[in-house]
N, C-alpha and C positions, 0 to 999 in steps of 0.2 A: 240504589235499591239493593238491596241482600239479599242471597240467595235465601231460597225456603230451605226451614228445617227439615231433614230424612224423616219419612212418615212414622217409621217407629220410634224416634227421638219424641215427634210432635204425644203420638199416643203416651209414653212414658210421661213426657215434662206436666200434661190434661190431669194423669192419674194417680201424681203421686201423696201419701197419706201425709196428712198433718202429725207427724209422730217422731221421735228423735230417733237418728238411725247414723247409718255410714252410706255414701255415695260413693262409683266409681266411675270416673268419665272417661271411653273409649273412642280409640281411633277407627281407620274406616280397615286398619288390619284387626281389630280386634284388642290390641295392647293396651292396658290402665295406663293412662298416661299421667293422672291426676284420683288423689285420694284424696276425700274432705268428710268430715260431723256435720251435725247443726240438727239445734233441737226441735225444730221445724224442716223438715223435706222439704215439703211444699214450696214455702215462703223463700230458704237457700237457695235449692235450686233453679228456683224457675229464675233467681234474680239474676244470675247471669245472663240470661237471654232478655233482660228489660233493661232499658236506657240510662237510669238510674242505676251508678256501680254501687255494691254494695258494701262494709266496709270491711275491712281485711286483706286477701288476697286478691281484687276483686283486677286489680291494674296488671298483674302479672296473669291473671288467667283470661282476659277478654283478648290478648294478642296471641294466644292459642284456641280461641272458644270455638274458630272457623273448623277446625282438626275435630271437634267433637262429633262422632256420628251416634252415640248410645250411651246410655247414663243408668245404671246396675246401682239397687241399692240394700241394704240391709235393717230392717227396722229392730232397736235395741229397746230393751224396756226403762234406760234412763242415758240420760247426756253421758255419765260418766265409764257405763258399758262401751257406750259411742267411741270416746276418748280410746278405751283398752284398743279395742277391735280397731281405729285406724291406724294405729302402731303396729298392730301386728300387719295389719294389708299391706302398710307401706313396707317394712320389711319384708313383704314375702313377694308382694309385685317392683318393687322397688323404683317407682315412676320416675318421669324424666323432672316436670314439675312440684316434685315433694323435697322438702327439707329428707336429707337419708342421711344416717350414719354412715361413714364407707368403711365397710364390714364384708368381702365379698365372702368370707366364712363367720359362721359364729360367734360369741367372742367366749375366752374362757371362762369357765369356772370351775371353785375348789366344790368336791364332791363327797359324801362324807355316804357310807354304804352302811344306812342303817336298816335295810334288810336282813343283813347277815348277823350272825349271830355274834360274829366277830369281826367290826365293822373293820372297808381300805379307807382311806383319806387316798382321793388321786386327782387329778384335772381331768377334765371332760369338756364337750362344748357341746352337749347335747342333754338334753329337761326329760327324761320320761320317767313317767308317775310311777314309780320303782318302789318306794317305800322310804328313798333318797332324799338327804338332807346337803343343798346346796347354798353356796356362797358364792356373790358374785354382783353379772355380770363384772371382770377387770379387763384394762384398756388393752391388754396386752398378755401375752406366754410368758413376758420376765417376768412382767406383775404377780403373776400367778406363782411364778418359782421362787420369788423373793419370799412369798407368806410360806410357801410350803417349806422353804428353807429352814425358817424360823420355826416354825411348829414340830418340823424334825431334831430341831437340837434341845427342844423345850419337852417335847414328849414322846416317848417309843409306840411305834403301832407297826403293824405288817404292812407290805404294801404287795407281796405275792398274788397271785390268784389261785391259789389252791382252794377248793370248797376244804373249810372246817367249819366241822357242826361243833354243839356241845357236846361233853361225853362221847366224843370221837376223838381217838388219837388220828389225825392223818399221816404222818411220815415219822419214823426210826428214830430219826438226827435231825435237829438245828441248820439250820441254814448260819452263813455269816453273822449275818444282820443279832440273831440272838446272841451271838458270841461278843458284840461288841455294843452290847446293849442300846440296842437301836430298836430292835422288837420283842417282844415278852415271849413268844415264843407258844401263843395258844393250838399250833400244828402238834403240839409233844405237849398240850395236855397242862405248861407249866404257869400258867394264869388260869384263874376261873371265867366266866364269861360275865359276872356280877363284878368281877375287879377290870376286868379289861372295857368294860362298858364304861365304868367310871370314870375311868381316863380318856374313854372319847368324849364322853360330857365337860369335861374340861376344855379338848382340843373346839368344841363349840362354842363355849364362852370365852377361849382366846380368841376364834375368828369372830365373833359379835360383837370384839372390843371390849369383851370383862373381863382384862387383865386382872383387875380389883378382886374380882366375886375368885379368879382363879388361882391366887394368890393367899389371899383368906384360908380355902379350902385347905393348899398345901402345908400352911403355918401351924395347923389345929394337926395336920395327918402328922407334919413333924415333929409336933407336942406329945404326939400319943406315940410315937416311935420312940420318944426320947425317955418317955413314963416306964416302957416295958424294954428297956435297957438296947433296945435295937440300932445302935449307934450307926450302925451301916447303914439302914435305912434313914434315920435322921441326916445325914450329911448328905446322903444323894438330894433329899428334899431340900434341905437347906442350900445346895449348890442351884436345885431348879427354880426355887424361890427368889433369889438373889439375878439370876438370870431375868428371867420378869420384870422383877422390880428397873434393871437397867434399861427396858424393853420400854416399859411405861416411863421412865423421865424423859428417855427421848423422845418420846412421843406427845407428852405432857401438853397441855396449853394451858396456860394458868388462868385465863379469862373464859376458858369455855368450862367449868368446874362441871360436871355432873352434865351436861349437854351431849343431845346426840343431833349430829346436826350433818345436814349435806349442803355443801355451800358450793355454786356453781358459777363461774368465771366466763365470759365469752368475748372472743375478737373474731372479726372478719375480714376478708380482702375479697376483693370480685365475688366467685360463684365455692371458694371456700370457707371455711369458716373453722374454729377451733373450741372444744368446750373444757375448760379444768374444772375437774370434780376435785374439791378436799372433804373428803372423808372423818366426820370428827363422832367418835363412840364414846360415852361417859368422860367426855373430857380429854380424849387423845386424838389425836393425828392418826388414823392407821391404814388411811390410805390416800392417794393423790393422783390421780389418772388424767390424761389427757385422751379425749377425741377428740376425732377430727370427723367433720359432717360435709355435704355434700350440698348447696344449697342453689338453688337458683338466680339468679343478679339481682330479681326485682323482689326477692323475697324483704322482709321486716326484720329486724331482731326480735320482735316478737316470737311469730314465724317459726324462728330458729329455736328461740328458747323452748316454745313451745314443742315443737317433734322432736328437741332433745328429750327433754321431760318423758313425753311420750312414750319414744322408743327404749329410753334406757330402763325407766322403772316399770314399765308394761313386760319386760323381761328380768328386773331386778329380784332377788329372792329374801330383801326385806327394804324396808322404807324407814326412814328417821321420821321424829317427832318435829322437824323442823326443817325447810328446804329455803334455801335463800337464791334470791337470782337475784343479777344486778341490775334489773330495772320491773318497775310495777308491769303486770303484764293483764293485757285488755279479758281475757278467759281466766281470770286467779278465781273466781268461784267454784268455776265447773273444773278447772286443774285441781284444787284442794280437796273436791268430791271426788274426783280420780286415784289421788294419790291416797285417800283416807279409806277407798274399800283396795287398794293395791296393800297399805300398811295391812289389813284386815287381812287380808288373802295369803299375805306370804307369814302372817305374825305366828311362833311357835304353838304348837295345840295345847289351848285350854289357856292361854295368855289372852290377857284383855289387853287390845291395841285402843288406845287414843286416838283422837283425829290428828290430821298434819296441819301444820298452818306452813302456807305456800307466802313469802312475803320480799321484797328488796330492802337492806339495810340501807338506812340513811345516814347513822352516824358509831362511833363507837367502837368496838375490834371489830365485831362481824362486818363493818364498813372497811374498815383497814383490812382484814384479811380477802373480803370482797376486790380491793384492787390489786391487789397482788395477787391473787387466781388471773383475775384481767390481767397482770404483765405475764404472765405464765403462758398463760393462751395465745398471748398476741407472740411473744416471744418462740413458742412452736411452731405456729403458723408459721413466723416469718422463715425457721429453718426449712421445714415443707416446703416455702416458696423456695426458695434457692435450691433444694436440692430437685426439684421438679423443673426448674429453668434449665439447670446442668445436663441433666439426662434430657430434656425437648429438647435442646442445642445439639447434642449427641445422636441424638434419634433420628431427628429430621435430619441430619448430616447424613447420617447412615441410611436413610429410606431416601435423600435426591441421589448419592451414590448410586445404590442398588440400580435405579429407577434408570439413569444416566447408563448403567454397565448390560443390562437388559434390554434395552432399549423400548422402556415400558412405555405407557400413553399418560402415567401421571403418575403419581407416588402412590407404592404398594400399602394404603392406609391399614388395611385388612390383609393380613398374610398366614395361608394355614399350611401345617407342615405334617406328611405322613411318615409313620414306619413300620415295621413288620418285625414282629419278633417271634422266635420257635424255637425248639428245640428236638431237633433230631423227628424232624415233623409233626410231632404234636404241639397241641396248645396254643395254636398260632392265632397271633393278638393282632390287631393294627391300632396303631394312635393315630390322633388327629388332633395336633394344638393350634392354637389361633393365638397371634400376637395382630395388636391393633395398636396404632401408633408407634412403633417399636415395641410396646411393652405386651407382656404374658397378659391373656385374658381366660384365667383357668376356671373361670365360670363356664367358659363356653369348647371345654377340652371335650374329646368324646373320644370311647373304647370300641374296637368291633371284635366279639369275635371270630374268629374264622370258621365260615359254618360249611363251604363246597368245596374248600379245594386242599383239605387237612391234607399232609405229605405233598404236596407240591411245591411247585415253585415261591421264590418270594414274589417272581413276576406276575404270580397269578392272585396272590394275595393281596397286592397290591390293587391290582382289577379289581377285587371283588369288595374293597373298603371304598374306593372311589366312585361304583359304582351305586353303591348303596348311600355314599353321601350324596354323588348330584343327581340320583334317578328323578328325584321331584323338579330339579328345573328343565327336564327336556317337557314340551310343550305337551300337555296335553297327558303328562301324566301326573297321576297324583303321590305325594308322599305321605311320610307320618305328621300329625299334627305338629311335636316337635321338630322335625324336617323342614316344612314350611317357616318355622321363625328363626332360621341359618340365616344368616346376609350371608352374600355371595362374597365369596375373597376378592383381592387383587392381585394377587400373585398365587399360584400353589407348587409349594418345593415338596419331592420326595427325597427322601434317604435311596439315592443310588447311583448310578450311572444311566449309559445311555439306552440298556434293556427296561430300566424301569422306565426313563423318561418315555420310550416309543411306547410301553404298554400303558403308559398313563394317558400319552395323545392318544390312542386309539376308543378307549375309553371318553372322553372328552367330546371326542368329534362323535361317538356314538350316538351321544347325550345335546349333540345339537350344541355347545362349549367351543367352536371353534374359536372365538376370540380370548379365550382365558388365559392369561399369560401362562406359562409352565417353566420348570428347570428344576433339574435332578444335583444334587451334590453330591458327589462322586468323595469318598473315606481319600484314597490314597493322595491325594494334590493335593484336596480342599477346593475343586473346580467345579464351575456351573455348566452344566451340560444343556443345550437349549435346543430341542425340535426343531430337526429343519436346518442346522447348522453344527458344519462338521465339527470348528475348532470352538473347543471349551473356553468359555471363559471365566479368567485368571485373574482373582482379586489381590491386589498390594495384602504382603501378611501382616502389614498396619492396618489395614481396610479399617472400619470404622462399620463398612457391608458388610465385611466377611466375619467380621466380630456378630454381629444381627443373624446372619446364616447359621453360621457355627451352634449360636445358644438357642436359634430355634430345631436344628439336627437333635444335637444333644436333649433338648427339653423333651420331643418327640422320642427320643429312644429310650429316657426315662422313664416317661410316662409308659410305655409298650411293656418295659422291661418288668416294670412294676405290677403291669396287671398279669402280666404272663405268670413272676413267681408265686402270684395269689391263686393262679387256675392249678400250677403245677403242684404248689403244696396243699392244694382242696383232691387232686389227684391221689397223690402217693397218700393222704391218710384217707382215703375211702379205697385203695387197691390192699394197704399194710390190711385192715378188716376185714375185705371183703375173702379173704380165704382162711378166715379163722370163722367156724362154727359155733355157735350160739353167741355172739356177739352184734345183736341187732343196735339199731339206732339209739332203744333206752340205754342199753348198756353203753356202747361207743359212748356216748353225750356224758352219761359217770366218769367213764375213763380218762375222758380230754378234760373233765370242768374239775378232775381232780389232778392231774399230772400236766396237762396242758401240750405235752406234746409226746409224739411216737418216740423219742428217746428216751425220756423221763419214764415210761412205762416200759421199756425196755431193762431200763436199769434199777428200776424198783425191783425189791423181795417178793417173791410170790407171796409170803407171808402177808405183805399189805397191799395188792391186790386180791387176795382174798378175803379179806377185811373188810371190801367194798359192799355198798349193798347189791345182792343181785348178783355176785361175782362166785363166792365160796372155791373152795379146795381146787377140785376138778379142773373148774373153766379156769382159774388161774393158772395152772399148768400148763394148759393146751393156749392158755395166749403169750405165755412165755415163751415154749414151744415154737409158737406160732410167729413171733416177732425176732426171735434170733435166729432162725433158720434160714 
């Protein structure tokens, strides 16, 4: 007999619409454990809870369906909104039973500021509706520096942040960068903003893969330089010409001629999985990325190809005419409708986008270059395996050590480590990182800062980040929403000796923590200080532990140090203002989004601080004045 359904499951599973939407299935903590579509609520949902599996994922979710207390859903106005929306949930709740990209940060992308009137080309890993022209999602930071590499020796742009308008001179003198024709140099005026746009609309058509259309372009500019005798400018053309064209052979594929196509590769082992992306734009190569996805045992290749799909072009900022996967997949209708308003949605303004056709090669290049993505994948995968055995071999060495030297009650799975950083008693920070498994888990890092006992001890500081981490688990009191979804460590290290460790027991046993392992690590030995026992102990300086300790200290006093110099230097440029008169926040916000920092306006001409708008004669004096004194 089975237990009865939670009566608010029962009223949800009674009520819910015949209408295509997104589901969320919840634990009895509250957590998405499972994200799913289907163009029917109703009929999806409920079919989990009837005898009958249904088809899909149905075998890998009936041996978690016991966990389900609450089922949250969101009704879309078609399947293929559905599709968008569970790509984003799964990326933002990141379930245990979903196909996930393993992404614990963003992924890159090349960013193009066409806001400004004089656009930067930079990397970013963040989308907001700016007026910005993105390229992307790539598998990686090289990835990103390879293309940017090349588009820097192919075309000059700034990459400063200095605000320049049109018809604004910003700064006296050139920077480097102009002197070695790297940037035009539109801060001095010496590009127009009609020619310097020009050449970012090329730098667009090279990341789009129209080497071709950008090439063309320069051949005609250097025909017309060569007409009006401008022989300098024809030769720099003809060198950037000639560059290109070497850009595109390499890149060439002779069977995909005029093709824009994304061709995706996949291998799996257990609960990982790997995808090769080949990137092919009017018939070149111009990109090739591997992921790597996170997938559950019982999941399909379908499954997989599926929330690949999903997650990568739900955040892609364009789509091909043509997507290949290597096997037919059971959703290729409602994927093609997905991917044909995603083409729509990312396609340039006022471009007519075509539909995609989503399909698996059967024979032909696209088949042969189909398995060779397949040995791509499988052959990354397999280095991830190994290099993941290596470090678990290492780790679990290092955590029975630790565990053995501690005289722990089981292996320190979850280990969090505090520090305190200041300066001359201000600004004082405390970190808290968490490694689980041995490894960094900087999803789950956290900052305090020091709000009672500013000029004080580190020993009190130390009290007062500790106490605000475990205040939620003494009984009966409550914490912040975020608070409550901390797992409790196995072990908790401070950066100190034995005044920290005793101020940390005291805290602990305050908090009802009497059994919480502890131990301080003491700078001058490299020794573990442990409550309740006089003599330290003393790890071999081969340790394998003491190597674990060390890079959780270190990672903790990184992270402390780092947010300290972010408070200090939001400090010194709101104290450098705040005794200079009439320099309120309009003005401040001009000063820094034109100089960027208190030196730079230090060593600027009055002349061009009063140049500013909002600035004139006068106040430029008195903030001259005001900053050198």
């Amino acid at each position: 007999m089975t237990d009865p359904l939670p009566t608010a499951l029962t009223a949800t599973l009674k009520n819910l619409p015949d209408r295509p939407g997104v589901y969320l299935m919840k634990d009895a903590r509250g957590e998405v454990i499972y994200v799913g579509k289907a163009q029917s609520l109703r009929s999806r949902v409920r079919s989990y809870w009837q005898k009958e599996s249904p088809a899909g994922d149905m075998h890998r979710i009936r041996s978690v369906i016991d966990k389900v207390v609450d089922v949250e859903y969101t009704l879309t106005d078609s399947i293929s909104e559905a599709l968008l929306l569970e790509g984003n949930l799964v990326k933002r709740f990141q379930p245990m039973f979903n196909v996930r990209l393993k992404d614990d940060k963003s992924y890159p992308y090349i960013k193009v500021t066409l806001g400004d009137d004089f656009p930067r080309i930079e990397r970013t890993r963040k989308l907001p509706q700016d007026g910005s022209r993105y390229f992307g999602p790539y598998a990686s930071a090289s990835s990103v520096d390879e293309a940017m590499n090349l588009v820097r020796r192919l075309f000059p742009f700034r990459t400063c942040t200095i605000d320049i308008r049109d018809g604004e001179r910003a700064l006296q003198r050139p920077c480097l960068l102009y002197h070695i024709k790297r940037c035009q140099g539109p801060c001095i005026e010496a590009v127009t903003k009609d020619a310097y746009r020009a050449d970012i609309a090329q730098v667009e058509l090279f990341l789009e893969g129209r080497q071709e259309s950008v090439a063309d372009a320069l051949r005609t500019e250097m025909s017309q330089a060569s007409d009006r005798q401008d022989y300098e400018r024809a030769a720099a053309l003809r060198d950037k010409v000639r560059a290109i064209e070497r850009t595109m052979e390499s890149q060439k594929m002779e069977a995909f001629a005029k093709t824009d196509l994304d061709l995706v590769g996949l291998a799996r082992q257990d609960n990982q999985a790997a995808v090769q992306l080949f990137v092919i734009r009017d018939g070149k190569a111009i990109g090739r990325d591997v992921f790597l996805l996170a997938s559950p045992r019982d999941t399909t290749d379908d499954e997989v190809l599926t929330g690949f799909l999903l997650q990568y072009y739900g955040r892609a900022t364009s789509v091909p005419r043509e997507v290949a996967v290597p096997r037919a997949l059971i959703d290729a209708d409602d994927l093609e409708r997905f991917l044909t308003d995603r083409r729509a949605a990312t396609a340039p303004e006022g471009a007519r986008a075509a539909g995609v056709r989503l399909h698996a090669p059967q024979r032909g290049e696209r088949r042969r270059l189909m398995e060779l993505a397949t040995r791509n994948a499988a052959e990354m995968l397999a280095r991830e395996q190994v290099r993941w055995l290596a470090d678990q071999g290492k780790t679990l060495g290092a955590l029975e050590e630790l565990a053995a030297a501690l005289d722990l009650p089981g292996l320190p799975e979850r280990i969090e480590c505090y520090d305190i950083s200041t300066f001359q008693g201000t600004n004082s920070v405390g970190s808290m990182v968490v490694f689980e498994d041995g490894r960094p888990r900087t999803g789950e890092y956290r900052r305090f800062e020091i709000r009672t006992v500013q000029g004080q001890s580190d020993v009190a500081s130390h009290q007062e980040v500790l106490r605000r981490r475990f205040r939620n688990a003494k009984a009966g009191e409550e914490g912040s929403a975020e608070e409550q979804r901390w797992a409790m460590p196995d072990l908790v290290i401070v950066d100190g000796g034995r005044a920290q460790v005793s101020a940390a027991k005291i805290v602990l046993d305050e908090l009802g923590l009497h059994d919480l392992p502890l131990a301080g690590l003491a700078k001058e030995r490299e020794e573990l200080i442990l409550p309740g026992r006089e003599d330290p102990v003393l790890l071999p300086t081969t340790s394998q532990a003491l190597y674990l300790v060390q890079r959780l200290r270190d990672e903790a006093h990184r992270f402390a140090i780092t947010y300290h110099r972010k408070l200090r230097a939001r400090a010194s440029i709101r104290s450098a203002f705040d005794d200079l008169p009439g320099v309120g926040p309009r003005r401040r916000a001009v000063l820094l989004r034109t100089f960027g920092s208190i030196k730079r306006i230090r060593e600027a001409p009055v002349e061009q601080l009063a140049a500013l708008p909002g600035i004139g004669p006068a106040l430029a004096a008195r903030i001259k004045a005001g900053l050198e004194s």
